[in-house]
N, C-alpha and C positions, 0 to 999 in steps of 0.2 A: 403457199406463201413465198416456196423460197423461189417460186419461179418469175414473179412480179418486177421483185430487185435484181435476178441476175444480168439482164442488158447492159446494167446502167453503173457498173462496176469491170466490166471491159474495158481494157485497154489496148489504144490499137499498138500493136508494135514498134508502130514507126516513131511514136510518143515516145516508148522505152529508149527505142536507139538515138532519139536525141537528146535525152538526157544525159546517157550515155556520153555522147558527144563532147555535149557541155561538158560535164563535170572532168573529161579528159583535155578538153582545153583549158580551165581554168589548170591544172595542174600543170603543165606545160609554161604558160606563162609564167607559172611562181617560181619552177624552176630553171628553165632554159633562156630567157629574156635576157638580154644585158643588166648589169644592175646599173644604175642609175650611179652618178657622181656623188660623191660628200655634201652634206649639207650644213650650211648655218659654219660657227668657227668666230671668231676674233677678225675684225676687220684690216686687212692690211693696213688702210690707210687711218686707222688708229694708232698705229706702231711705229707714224713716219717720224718721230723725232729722237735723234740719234743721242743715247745715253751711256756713257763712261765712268765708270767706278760708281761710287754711292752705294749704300744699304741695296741689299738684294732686293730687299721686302719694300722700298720706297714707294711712297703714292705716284700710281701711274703704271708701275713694272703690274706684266701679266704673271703672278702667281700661279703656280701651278703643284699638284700632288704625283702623277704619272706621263703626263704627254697633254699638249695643247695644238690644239688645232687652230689655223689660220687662215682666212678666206681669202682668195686674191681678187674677187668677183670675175671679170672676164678671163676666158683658157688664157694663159701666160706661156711664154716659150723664155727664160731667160742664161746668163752665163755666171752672173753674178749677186753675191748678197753681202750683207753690209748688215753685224746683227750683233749683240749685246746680251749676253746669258750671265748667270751665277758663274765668276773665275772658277771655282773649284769641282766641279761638275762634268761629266763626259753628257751629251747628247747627239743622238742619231735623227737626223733629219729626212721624212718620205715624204714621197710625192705623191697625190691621189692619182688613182687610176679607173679606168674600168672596172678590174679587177678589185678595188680598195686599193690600199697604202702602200707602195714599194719604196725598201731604204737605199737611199744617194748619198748620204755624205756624213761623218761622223767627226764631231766636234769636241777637241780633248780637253782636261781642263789647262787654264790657265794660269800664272804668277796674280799677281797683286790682290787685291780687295774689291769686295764686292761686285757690279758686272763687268766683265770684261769683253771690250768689243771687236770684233775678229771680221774681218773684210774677204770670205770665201770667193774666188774666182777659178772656173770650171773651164776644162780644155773644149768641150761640147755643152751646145747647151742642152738644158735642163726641162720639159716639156714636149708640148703645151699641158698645164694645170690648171684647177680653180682654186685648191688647194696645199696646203704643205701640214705637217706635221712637227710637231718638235718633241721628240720622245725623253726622258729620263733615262737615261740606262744605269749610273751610276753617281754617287758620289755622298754627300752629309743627308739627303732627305730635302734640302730646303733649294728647289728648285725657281728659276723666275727669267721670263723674257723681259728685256727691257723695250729692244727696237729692233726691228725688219724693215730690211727696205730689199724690194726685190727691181732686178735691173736684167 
């Protein structure tokens, strides 16, 4: 009997070593690939209308818990921004990268009430990006972007 079925459960080698193959290429891929840019985020061009003082929390401001992400859609090369946070608040601003998120530029808190709008201009520019980050690092918990406008 057992000589019937032995043919038909060989395997030729060559079958082994390209499984082999494969499975050593998929690995390769997962790890050594570039990874891909940031995806998705708040749309720049939702953010374009420039807001001063008022409630943090007002209809329209992006609220946020840790860090908000912002899409610029096309890579962007810029020098400056023009942006509206919670006055009391520190936040670190990164740029996506290949790599993920690197931080450029730290924003301290300010005087007055509610957002405060701060007109950032950079000695080099700043890219090209798709994306930006707006991180929390400190302050009361009650975080909120009001307006981005990237230049």
């Amino acid at each position: 009997m057992s000589d019937m079925n032995e043919g038909k459960h060989d395997r030729p080698i060559w079958m082994l070593g390209l499984i082999a193959l494969s499975l050593a290429s998929l690995v390769a891929i997962r790890f050594w690939a570039p990874k891909p840019l940031i995806s998705g985020g708040v749309p720049v061009g939702a953010l374009g209308t420039v807001k001063i003082g008022g409630e943090w929390n007002a209809p329209g401001n992006q609220i946020f818990v840790t860090d908000l992400v912002v899409e610029l859609g096309a890579p962007q090369v810029f020098k400056f921004l023009d942006i509206s946070l919670d006055n009391n608040d520190t936040y670190r601003l990164d740029i996506a990268t290949e790599r993920g998120f690197l931080p450029f530029h730290t924003i301290y808190p300010a005087g007055g009430y509610g957002l405060a709008r701060r007109e950032v201009r950079f000695s080099q520019s700043i890219g090209p990006t798709t994306h930006l980050r707006i991180v929390a690092v400190s302050g009361d918990g009650l975080y909120s972007l009001g307006h981005l406008i990237v230049r």
